[in-house]
C-alpha positions in Angstrom: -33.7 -51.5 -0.5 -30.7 -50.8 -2.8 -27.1 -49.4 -1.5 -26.8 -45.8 -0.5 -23.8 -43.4 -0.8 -23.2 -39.8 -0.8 -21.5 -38.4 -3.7 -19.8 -35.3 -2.1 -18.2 -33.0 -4.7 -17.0 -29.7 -5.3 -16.9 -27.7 -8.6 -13.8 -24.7 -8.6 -14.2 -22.2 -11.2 -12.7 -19.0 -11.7 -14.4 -15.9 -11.7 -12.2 -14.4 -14.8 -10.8 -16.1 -17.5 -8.9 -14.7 -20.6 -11.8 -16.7 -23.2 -14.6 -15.2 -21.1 -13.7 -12.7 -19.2 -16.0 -12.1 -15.9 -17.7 -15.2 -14.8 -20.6 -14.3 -12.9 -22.1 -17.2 -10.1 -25.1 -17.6 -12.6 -23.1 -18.5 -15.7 -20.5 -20.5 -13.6 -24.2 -22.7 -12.3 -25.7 -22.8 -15.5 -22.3 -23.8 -17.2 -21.5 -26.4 -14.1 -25.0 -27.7 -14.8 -24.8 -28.1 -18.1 -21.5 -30.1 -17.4 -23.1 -32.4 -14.9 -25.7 -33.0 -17.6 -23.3 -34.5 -20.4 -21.4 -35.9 -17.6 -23.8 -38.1 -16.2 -24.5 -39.2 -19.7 -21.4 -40.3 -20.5 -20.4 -41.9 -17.3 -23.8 -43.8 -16.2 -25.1 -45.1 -20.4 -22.4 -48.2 -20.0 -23.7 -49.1 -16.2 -26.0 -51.6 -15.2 -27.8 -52.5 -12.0 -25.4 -54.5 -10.9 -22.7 -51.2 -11.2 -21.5 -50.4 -7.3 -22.8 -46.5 -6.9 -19.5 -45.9 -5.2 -18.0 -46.6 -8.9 -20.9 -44.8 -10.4 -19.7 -42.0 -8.3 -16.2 -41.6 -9.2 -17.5 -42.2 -13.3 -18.9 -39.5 -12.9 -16.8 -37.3 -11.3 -14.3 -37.8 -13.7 -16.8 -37.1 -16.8 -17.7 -34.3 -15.1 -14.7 -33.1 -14.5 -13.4 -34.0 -18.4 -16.4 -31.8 -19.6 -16.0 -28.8 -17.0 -12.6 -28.3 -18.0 -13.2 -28.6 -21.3 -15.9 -25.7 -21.0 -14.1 -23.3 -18.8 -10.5 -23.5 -18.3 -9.1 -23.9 -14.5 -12.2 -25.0 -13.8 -12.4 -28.5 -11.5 -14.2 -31.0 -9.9 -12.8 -31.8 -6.2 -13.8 -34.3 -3.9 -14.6 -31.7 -1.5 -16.3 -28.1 -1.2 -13.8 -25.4 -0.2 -15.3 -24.4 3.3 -16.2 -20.6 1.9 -17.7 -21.8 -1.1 -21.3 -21.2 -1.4 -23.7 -24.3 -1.5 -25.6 -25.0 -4.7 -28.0 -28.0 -4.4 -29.9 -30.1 -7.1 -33.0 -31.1 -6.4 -36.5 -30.9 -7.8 
């Protein structure tokens, strides 16, 4: 069996923005999503098996971030949730 690692991130977005106006938590997901989509794209096409996941991790995080910034301004990818922030899982 392969190496394991958690990937623990957070995502801030603000709720208003000049561009946008109101972001509602659906739009923020959907447009966080999105991100993460491109993201992972970008930051795991160059890798190969041999690629540590804990690099694989921080790749992407930055993508990620790059893109979610990019999309919504003040937005950001932390390495941690703020303790009040409400939990969003992927999954299947």
């Amino acid at each position: 069996m392969g190496e394991k690692i958690i990937c623990e991130m957070g995502v801030d977005m603000p709720i208003k923005t000049e561009e946008e106006g109101l972001i509602s938590p659906p739009l923020a997901q959907r447009i966080a999503a999105n991100c993460a989509n491109t993201a992972a794209q970008l930051a795991f096409a160059p890798t190969t098996i041999e690629t540590p996941m804990g690099l694989l991790c921080e790749n992407f995080k930055t993508a990620f971030n790059l893109t979610l910034a990019a999309a919504i301004a003040g937005s950001r990818v932390k390495t941690a949730c703020h303790p009040k922030a409400e939990s969003a899982k992927a999954g299947r």
